[in-house]
TIKEMI-306989 format. One record per residue (C-alpha): residue number from 1; x negated, y negated, z. Coordinates in nm, 3 decimals, padded with zeros to 5 digits. Layout:
<recs>
REC margu      xx      yy      zz
REC   NUM       X       Y       Z
...
</recs>
This chain:
<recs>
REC margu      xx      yy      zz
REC     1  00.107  02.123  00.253
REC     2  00.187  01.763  00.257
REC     3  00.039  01.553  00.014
REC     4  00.038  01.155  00.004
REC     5 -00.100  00.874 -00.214
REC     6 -00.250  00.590 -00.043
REC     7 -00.293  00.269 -00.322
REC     8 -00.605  00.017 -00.219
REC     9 -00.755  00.287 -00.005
REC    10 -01.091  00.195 -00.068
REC    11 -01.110 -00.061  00.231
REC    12 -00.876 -00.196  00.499
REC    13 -00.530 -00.077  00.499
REC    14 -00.540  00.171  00.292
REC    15 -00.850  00.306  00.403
REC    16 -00.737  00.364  00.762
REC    17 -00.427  00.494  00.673
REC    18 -00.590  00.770  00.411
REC    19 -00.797  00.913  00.686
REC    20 -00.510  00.894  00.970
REC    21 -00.311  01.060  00.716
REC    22 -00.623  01.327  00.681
REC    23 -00.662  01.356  01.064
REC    24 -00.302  01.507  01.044
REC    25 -00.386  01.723  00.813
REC    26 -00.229  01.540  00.479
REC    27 -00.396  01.607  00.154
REC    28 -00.507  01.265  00.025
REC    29 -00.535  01.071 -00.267
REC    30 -00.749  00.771 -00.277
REC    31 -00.742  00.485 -00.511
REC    32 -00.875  00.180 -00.565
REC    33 -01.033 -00.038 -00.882
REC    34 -01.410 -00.010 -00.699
REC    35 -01.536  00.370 -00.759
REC    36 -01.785  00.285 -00.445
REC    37 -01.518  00.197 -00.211
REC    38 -01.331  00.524 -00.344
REC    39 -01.682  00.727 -00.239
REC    40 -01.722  00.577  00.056
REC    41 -01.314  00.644  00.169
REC    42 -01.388  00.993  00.030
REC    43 -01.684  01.058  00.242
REC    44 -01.529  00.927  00.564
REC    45 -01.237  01.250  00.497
REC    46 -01.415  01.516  00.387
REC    47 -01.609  01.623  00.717
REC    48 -01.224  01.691  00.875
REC    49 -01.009  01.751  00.589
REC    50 -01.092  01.876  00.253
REC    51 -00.791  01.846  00.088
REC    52 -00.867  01.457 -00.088
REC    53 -00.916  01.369 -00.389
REC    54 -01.062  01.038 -00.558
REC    55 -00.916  00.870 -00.853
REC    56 -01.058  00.450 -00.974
REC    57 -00.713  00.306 -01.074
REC    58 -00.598  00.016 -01.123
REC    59 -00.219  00.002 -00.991
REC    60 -00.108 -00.254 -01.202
REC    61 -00.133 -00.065 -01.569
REC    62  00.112  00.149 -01.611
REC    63 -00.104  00.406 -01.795
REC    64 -00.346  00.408 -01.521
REC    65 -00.073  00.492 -01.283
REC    66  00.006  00.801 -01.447
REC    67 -00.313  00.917 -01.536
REC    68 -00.310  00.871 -01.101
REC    69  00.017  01.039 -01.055
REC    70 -00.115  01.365 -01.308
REC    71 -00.421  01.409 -01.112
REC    72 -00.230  01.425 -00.809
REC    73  00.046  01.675 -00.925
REC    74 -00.206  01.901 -01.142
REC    75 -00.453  01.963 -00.765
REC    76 -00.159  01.951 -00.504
REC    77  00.122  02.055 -00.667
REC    78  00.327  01.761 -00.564
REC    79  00.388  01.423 -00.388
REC    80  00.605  01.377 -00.046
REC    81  00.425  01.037  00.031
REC    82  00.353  00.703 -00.134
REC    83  00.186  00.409  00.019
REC    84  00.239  00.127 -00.203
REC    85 -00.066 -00.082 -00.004
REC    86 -00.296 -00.234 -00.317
REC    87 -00.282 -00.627 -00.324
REC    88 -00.455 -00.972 -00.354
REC    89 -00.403 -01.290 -00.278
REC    90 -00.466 -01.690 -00.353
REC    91 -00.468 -01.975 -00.119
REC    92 -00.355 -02.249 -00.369
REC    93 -00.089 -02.499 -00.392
REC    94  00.160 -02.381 -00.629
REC    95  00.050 -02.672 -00.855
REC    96 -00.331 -02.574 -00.885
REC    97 -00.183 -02.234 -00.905
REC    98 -00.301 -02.077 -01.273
REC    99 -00.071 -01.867 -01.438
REC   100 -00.340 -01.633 -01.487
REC   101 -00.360 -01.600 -01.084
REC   102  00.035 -01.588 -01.017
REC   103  00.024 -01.255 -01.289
REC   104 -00.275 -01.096 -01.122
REC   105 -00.121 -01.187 -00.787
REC   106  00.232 -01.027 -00.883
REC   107  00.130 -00.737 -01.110
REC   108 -00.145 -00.618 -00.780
REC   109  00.095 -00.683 -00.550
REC   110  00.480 -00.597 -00.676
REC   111  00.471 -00.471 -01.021
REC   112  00.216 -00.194 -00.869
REC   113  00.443 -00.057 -00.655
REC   114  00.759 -00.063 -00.932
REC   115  00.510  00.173 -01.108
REC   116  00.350  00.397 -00.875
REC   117  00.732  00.468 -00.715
REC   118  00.853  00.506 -01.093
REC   119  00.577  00.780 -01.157
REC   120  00.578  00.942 -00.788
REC   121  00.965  01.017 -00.790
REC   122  01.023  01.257 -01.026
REC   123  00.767  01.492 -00.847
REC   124  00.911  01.384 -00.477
REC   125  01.165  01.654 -00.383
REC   126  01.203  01.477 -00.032
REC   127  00.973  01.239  00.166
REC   128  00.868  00.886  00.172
REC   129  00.716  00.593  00.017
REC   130  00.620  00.272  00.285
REC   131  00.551 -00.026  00.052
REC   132  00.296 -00.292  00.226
REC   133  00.484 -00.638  00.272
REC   134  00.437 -00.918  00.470
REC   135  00.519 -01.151  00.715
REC   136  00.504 -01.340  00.425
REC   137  00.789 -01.164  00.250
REC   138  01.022 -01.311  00.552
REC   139  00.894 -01.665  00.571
REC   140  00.710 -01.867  00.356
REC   141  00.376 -02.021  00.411
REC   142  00.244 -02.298  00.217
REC   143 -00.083 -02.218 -00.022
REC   144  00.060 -01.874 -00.086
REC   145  00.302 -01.920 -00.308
REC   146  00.254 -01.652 -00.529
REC   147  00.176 -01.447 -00.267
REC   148  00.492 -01.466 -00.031
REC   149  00.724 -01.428 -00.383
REC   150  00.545 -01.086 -00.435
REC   151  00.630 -01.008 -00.068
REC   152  00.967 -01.140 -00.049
REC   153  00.978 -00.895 -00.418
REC   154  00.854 -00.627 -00.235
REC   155  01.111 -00.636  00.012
REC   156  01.409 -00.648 -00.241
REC   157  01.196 -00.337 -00.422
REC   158  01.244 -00.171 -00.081
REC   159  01.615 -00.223 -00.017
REC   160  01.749 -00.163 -00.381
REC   161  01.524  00.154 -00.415
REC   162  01.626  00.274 -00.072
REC   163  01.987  00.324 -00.205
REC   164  01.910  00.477 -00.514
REC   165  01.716  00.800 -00.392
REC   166  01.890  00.781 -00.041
REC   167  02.122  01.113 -00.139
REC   168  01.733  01.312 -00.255
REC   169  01.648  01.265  00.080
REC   170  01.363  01.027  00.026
REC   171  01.328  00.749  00.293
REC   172  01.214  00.395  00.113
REC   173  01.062  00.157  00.399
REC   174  00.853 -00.158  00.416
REC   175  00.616 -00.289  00.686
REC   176  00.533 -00.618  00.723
REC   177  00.236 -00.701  00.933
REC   178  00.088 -01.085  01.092
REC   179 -00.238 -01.126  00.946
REC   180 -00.507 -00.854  00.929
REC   181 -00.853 -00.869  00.993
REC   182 -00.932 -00.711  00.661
REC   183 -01.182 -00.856  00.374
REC   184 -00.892 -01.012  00.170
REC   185 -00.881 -01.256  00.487
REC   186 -01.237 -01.367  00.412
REC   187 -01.151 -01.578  00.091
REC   188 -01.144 -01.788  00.387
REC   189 -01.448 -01.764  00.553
REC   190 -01.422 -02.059  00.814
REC   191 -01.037 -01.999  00.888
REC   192 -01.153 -01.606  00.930
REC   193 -01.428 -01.687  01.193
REC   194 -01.189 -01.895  01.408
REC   195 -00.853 -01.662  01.430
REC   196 -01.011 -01.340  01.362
REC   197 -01.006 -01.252  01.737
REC   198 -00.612 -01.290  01.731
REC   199 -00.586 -01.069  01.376
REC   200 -00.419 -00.756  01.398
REC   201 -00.651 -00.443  01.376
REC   202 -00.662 -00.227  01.010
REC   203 -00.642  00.027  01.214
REC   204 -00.333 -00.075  01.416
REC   205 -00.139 -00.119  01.082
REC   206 -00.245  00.220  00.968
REC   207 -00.119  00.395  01.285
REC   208  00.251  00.167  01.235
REC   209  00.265  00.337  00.887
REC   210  00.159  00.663  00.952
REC   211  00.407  00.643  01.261
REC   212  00.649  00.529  01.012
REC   213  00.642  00.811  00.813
REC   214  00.687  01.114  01.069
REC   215  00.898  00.951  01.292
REC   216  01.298  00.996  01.145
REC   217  01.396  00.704  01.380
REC   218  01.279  00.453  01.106
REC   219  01.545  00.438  00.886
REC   220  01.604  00.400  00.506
REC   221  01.607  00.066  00.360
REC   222  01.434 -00.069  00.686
REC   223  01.175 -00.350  00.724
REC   224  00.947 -00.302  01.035
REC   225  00.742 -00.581  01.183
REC   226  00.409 -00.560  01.335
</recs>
């Protein structure tokens, strides 16, 4: 059986992904910092699948991760997908950007994904991890500094990574969506109201990732736009 971790899978993203993932019959981890959102993800699967499995993590401590990664391994048996999806984000001027916010904004964003892939590989025999970009890790926007650098990162994470387990048969691939209607848009709440018409879909995203992963003609190393 198939078994994938889905990071920030409480809401958005993550959460539509976890229970496409479960509609094809994928057992599921979900994870997220907010044991509600966790429930509530949880609740959504069970009625069709009842191989998931809840875990409150936070992605960006390293002892957390494993503590994740164990769970997984010790009711599954294994990993053969990673979704590195968990992030934040600021709008700020890099100048009234705190260095408290630009580590919050990296570690959630980049350094999350160097550690779930770090603790996922050793018990991946063959599959694939999809790491959650941007298209703000292909073109900068102004008031997201921090943000586009951890995209941009997270690119870079994708290619490099994608050589090094190419020959174990693991594909390493990143997606980089426009802007999502999800509630990390909200931050915003005026710019929200007026574009969220045009704002792709959660759910549209999820199916591009889940897609992603079945489909051999996305390649290793490869970025895909949405």
């Amino acid at each position: 059986m198939t078994t994938a971790i889905v990071t920030g899978s409480g809401r958005g993203i993550g959460r539509e992904t976890a229970i496409l993932l479960a509609k094809k019959g994928v057992n599921v981890i979900v994870c997220s910092r907010t044991q509600s959102e966790i429930d509530d993800t949880v609740n959504a699967i069970k009625p069709m699948h009842d191989g998931v499995l809840g875990v409150k993590c936070d992605v960006s401590i390293s002892l957390q991760v494993d503590n994740l990664v164990k769970k997984a391994v010790d009711r599954f048996g294994g990993i053969d997908i990673l979704v590195n999806n968990a992030g934040i984000f600021f709008v700020k001027q890099l100048i009234d950007t705190s260095e408290k916010e630009w580590d919050e904004t990296l570690d959630s964003n980049l350094k999350s994904a160097f550690l779930c892939s770090k603790a996922v590989l050793p018990h991946m025999k063959a599959g694939t991890i999809i790491n959650v970009s941007s298209g703000a890790g292909k073109t900068g926007f102004e008031n997201l500094t921090a943000y586009c650098a951890s995209k941009f990162g997270m690119i870079g994470l994708t290619e490099s990574l994608a050589w090094e387990v190419a020959n174990r048969g693991i594909r390493v691939m990143a997606i980089c969506p426009g802007e999502v209607a999800t509630k990390m848009q909200e931050v915003d709440p005026e710019y929200y109201r007026q574009n969220k018409s045009r704002m792709l879909k959660p759910e549209q995203v999820a199916a591009k990732i889940v897609d992603m992963v079945f489909d051999s003609r996305y390649t290793n190393g490869q970025s895909v736009d949405i």
